[in-house]
GUBA-842950 format. One record per residue (C-alpha): x, y, z; residue number from 1. Coordinates in Angstrom, 2 decimals. Layout:
N
+---------+---------+---------+-----+
:       u :       v :       w :  nr :
+---------+---------+---------+-----+
:       X :       Y :       Z : NUM :
...
+---------+---------+---------+-----+
END
This chain:
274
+---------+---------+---------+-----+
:       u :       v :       w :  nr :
+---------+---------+---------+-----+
:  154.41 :  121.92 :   90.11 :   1 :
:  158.14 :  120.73 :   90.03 :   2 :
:  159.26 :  124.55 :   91.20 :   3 :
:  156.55 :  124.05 :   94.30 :   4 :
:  158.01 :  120.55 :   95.07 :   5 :
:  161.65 :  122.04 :   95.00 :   6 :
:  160.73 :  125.23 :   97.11 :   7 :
:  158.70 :  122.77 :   99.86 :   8 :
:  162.00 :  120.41 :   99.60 :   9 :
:  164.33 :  123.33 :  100.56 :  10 :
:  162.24 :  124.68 :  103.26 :  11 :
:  162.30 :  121.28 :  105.10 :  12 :
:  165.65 :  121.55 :  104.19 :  13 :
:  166.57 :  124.98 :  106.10 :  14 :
:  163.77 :  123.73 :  108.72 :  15 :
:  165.88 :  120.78 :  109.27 :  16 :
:  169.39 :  122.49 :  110.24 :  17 :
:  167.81 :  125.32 :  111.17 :  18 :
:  166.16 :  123.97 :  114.18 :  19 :
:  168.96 :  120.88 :  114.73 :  20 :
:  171.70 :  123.60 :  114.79 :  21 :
:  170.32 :  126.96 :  116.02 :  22 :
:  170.89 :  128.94 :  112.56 :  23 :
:  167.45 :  129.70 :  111.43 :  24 :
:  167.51 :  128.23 :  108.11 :  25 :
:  168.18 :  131.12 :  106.48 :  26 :
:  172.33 :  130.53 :  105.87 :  27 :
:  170.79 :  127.69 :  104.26 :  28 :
:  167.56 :  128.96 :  102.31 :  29 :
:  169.28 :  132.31 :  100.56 :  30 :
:  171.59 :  130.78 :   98.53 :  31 :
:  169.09 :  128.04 :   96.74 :  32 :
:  166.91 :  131.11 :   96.16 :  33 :
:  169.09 :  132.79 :   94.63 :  34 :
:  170.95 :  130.22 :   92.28 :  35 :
:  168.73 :  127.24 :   91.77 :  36 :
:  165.42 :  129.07 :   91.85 :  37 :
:  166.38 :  132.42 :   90.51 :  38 :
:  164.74 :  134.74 :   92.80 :  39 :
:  166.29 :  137.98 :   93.29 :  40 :
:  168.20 :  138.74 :   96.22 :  41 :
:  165.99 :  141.34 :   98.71 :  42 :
:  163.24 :  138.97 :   97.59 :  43 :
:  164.99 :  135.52 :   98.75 :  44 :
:  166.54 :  137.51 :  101.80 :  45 :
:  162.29 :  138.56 :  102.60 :  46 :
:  161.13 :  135.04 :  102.01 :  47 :
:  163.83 :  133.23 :  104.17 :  48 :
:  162.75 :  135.94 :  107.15 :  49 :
:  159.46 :  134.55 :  106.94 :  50 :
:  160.49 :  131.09 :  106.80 :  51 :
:  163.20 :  131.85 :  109.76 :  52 :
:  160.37 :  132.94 :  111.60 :  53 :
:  158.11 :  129.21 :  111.00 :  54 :
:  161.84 :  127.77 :  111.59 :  55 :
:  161.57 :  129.79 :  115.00 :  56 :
:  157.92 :  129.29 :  115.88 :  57 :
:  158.00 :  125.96 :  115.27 :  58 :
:  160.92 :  124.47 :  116.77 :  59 :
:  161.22 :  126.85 :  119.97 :  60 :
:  157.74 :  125.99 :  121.16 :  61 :
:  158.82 :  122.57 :  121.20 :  62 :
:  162.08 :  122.57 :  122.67 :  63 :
:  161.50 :  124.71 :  125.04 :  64 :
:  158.46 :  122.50 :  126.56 :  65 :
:  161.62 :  120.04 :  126.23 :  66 :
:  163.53 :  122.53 :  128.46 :  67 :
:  165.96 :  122.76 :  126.08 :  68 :
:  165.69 :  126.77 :  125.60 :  69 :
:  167.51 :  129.07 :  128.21 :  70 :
:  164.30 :  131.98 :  127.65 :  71 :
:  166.07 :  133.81 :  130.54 :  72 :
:  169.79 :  133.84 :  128.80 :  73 :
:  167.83 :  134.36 :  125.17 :  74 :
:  166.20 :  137.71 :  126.27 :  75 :
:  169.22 :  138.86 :  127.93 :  76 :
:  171.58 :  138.44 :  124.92 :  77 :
:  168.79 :  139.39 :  121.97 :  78 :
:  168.95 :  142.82 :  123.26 :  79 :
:  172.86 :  143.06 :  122.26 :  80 :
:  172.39 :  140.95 :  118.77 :  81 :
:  169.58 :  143.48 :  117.62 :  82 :
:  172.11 :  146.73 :  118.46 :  83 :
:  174.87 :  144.78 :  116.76 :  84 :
:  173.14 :  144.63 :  113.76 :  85 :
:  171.95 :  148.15 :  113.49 :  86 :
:  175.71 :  148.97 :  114.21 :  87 :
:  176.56 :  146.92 :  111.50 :  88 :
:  174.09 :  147.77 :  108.29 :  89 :
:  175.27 :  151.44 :  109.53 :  90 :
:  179.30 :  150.30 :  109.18 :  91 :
:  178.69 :  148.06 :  106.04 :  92 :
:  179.05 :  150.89 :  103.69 :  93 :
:  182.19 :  152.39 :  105.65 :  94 :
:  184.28 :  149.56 :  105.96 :  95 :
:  186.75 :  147.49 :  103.10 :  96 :
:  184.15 :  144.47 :  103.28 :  97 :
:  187.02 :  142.14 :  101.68 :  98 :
:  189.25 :  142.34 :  104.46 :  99 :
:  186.07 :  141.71 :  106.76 : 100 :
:  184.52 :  138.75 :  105.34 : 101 :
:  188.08 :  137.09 :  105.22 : 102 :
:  188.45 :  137.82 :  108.70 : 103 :
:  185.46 :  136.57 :  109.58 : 104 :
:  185.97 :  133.50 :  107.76 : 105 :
:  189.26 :  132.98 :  109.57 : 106 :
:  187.31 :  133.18 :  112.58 : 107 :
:  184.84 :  130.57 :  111.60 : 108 :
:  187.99 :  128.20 :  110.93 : 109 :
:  189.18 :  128.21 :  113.86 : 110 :
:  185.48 :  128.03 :  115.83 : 111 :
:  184.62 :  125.19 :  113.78 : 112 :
:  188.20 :  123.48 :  114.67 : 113 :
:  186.85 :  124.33 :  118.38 : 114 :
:  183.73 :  122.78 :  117.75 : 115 :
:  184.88 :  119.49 :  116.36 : 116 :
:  186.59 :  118.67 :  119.25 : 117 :
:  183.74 :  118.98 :  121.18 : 118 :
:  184.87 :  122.63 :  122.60 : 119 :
:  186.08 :  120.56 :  126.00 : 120 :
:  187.61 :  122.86 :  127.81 : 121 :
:  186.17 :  122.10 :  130.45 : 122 :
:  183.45 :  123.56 :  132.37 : 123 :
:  179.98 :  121.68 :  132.93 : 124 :
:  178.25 :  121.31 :  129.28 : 125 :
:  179.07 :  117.68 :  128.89 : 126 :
:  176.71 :  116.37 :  130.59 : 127 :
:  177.34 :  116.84 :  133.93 : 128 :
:  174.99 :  117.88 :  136.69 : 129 :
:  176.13 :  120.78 :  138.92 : 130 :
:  174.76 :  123.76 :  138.37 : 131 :
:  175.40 :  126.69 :  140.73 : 132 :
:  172.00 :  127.98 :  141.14 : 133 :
:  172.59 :  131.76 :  139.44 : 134 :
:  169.54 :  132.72 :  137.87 : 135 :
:  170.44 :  132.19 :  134.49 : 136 :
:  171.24 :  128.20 :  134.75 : 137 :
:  169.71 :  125.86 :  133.18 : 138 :
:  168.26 :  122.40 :  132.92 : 139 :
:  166.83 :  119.78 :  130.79 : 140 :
:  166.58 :  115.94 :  130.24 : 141 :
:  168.40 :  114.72 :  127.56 : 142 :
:  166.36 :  111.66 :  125.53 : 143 :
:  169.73 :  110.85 :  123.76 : 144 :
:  171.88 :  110.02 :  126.77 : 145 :
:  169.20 :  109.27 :  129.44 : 146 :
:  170.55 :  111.62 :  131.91 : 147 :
:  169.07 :  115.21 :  133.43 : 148 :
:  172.18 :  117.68 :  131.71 : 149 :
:  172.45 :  121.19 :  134.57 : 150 :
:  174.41 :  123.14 :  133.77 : 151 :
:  175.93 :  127.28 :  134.82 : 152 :
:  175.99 :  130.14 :  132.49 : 153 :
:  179.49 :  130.86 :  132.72 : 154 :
:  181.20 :  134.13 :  131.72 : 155 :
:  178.37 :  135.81 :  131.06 : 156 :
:  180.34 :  139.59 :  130.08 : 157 :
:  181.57 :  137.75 :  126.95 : 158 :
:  179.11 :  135.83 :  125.76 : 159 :
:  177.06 :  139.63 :  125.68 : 160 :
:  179.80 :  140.90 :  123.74 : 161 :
:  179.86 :  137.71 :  121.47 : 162 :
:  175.85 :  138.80 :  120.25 : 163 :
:  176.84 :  142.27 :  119.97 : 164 :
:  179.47 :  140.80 :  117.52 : 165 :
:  176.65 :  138.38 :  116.24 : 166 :
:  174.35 :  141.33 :  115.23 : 167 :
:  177.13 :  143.52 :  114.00 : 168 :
:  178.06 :  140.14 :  111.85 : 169 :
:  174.60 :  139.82 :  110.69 : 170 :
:  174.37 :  143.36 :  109.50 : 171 :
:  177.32 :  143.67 :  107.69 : 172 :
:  177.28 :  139.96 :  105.77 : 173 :
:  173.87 :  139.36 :  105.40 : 174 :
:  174.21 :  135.62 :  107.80 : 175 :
:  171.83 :  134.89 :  110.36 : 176 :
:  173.76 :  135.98 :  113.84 : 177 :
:  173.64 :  132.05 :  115.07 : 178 :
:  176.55 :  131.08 :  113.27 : 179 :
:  178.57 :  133.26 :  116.01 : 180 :
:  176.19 :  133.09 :  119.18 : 181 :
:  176.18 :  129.30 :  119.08 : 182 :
:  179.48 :  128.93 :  119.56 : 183 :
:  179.65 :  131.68 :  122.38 : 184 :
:  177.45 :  130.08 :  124.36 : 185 :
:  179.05 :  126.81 :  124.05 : 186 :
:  182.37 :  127.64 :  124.03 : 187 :
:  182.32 :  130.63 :  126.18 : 188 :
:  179.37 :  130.15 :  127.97 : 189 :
:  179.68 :  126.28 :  128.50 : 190 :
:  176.65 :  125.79 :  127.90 : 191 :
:  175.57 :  122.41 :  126.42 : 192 :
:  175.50 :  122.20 :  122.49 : 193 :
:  171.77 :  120.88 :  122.63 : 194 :
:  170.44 :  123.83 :  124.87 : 195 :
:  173.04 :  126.69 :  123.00 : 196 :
:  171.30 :  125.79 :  119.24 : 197 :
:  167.60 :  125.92 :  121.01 : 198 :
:  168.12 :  128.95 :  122.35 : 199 :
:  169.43 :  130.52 :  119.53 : 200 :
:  166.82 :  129.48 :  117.65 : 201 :
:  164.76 :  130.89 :  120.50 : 202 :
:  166.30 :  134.51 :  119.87 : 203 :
:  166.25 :  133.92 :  115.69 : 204 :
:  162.70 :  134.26 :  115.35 : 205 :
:  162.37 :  137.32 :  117.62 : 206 :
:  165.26 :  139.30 :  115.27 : 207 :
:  163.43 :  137.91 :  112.19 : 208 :
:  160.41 :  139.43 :  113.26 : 209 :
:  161.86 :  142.86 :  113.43 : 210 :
:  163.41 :  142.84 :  110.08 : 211 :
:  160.31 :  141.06 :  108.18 : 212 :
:  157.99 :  143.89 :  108.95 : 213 :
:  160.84 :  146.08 :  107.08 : 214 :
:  160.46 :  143.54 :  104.27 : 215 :
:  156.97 :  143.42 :  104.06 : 216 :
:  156.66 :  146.99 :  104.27 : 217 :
:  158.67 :  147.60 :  100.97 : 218 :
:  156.68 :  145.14 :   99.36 : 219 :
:  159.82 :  142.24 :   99.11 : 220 :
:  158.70 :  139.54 :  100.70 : 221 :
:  157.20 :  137.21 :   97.61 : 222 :
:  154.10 :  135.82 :   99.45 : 223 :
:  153.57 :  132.73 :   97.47 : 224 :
:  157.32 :  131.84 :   97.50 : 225 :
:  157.42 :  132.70 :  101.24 : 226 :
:  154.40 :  130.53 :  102.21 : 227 :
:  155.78 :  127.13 :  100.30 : 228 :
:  158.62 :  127.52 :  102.11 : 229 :
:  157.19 :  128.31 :  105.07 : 230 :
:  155.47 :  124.85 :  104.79 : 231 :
:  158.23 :  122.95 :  104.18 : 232 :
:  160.08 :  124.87 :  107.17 : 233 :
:  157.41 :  123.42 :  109.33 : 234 :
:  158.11 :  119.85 :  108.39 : 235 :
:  161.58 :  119.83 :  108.24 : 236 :
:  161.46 :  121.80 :  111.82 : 237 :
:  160.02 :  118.64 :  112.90 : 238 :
:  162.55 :  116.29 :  111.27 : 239 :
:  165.36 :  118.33 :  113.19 : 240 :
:  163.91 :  118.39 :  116.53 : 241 :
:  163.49 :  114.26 :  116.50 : 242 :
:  167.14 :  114.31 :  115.21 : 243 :
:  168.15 :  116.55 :  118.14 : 244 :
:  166.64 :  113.95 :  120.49 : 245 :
:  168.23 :  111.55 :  119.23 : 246 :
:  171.98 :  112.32 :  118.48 : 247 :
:  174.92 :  113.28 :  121.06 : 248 :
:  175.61 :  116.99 :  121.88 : 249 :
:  179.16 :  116.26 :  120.66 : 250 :
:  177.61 :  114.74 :  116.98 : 251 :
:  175.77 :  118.05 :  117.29 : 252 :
:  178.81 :  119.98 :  117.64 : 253 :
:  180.52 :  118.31 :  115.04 : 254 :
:  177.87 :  118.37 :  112.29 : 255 :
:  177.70 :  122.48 :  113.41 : 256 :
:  181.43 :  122.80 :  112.80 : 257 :
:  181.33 :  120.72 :  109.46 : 258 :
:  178.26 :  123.76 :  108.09 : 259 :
:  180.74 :  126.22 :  109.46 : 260 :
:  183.62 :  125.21 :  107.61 : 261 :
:  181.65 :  125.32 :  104.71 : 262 :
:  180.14 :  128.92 :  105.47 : 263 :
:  183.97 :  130.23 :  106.53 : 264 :
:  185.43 :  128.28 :  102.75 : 265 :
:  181.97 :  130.11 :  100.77 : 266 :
:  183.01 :  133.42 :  102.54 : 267 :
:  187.00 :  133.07 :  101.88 : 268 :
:  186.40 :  132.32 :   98.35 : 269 :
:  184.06 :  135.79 :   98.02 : 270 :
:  187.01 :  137.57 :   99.82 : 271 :
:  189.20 :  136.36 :   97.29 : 272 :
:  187.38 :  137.05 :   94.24 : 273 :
:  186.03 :  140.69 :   95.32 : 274 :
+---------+---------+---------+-----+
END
């Protein structure tokens, strides 16, 4: 009973970032799995798909009748982050990984120093109305500030090659590819905080999809374990969204760069150790 509590309480966890930040849940999930639950690795990495996919589900239908998700942006990037990561489970065995992961680390230092600051570089994301009319520009009303937030996809050539390096990321570490794309899009892309995390959570549960089927196929997907999770995914989904209503896109980019930092100190300490 206490193990089904725990499993529902860390699903709502991963639901709860997961959908607030645009990472799926899974960056979250994997590791309590593993070390406080003790459930093998391809098994926890099966049962967070599924759960990425209720984190997915869940959330995206609601923010995007918010308006929040950019479907037109998510379908053109998803394309890229699903090649990336066949590029990258193909490299993984071919490259030194402990040179990779610290580079990547280093990366997510200085992304989540980026972030903190609100990435405000200018632009349009912060709020301000003006977008150009391209075909990929969005809108939505934003309940925290009171104000309609338009805004222009810009530099669109590098946000692509930001999911390519999502997926290849997500092959070759085992993260979910959000921890790069949000960024991109808000960085690169200036596209507002709120909107980058929904759509990325958008695009999670289409790439989750692909790989669960994989899971399920080899029998490593632990259907009980999955399901309670699952569960608590749903409620903590929930939680998140009313949070994202309800705090500023910079507190959104900050609390983002905080997980970050902890992701890029988790992954330099692995580098270190071998």
């Amino acid at each position: 009973m206490a193990t089904i509590a725990g499993l529902l309480l860390a699903g709502a966890a991963a639901g709860v970032f997961g959908t607030l930040l645009g990472l799926g849940g899974g960056v979250f999930l994997i590791p309590l799995l593993v070390l406080v639950f003790h459930i093998p690795m391809h098994s926890a990495v099966g049962a967070s798909l599924i759960a990425v996919i209720a984190s997915s589900s869940a959330g995206a239908s609601k923010t995007i009748a918010l308006g929040f998700v950019n479907m037109r942006l998510g379908m053109s990037l998803e394309t890229m982050t699903v090649m990336g990561a066949l590029c990258g489970a193909w490299l993984a065995p071919h490259l030194p990984a402990r040179l990779l992961i610290a580079l990547f680390a280093a990366i997510l230092f200085v992304l989540s120093g980026l972030l903190w600051r609100g990435g405000r570089s200018g632009g349009n994301a912060d709020g301000a109305s003006g977008a150009k009319g391209g075909v990929l520009d969005g809108e939505y009303f934003d309940p925290a500030s009171g104000k309609t937030v338009s805004y222009s996809v810009e530099r669109l050539p590098a946000a692509i090659g930001a999911s390519l390096a999502a997926g290849i990321a997500s092959g070759l570490f085992g993260i979910g590819g959000g921890v790069v794309k949000v960024p991109a899009l808000r960085l690169l892309s200036r596209v507002p905080m709120k909107a980058a995390a929904a759509t990325s959570t958008f695009m999670l549960g289409v790439t989750a999809a692909s790989s669960a089927v994989l899971y399920l196929g080899r029998g490593d997907v632990p259907l009980a374990v999955a399901g309670t999770v699952a569960l608590g995914v749903l409620f903590g989904s929930e939680a998140g969204l009313r949070l994202s209503r309800k705090l500023s896109d910079l507190t959104v980019a900050r609390i983002f760069a905080v997980v970050m930092l902890g992701i890029a100190v988790q992954m330099m300490r692995r580098a270190l150790a071998g």
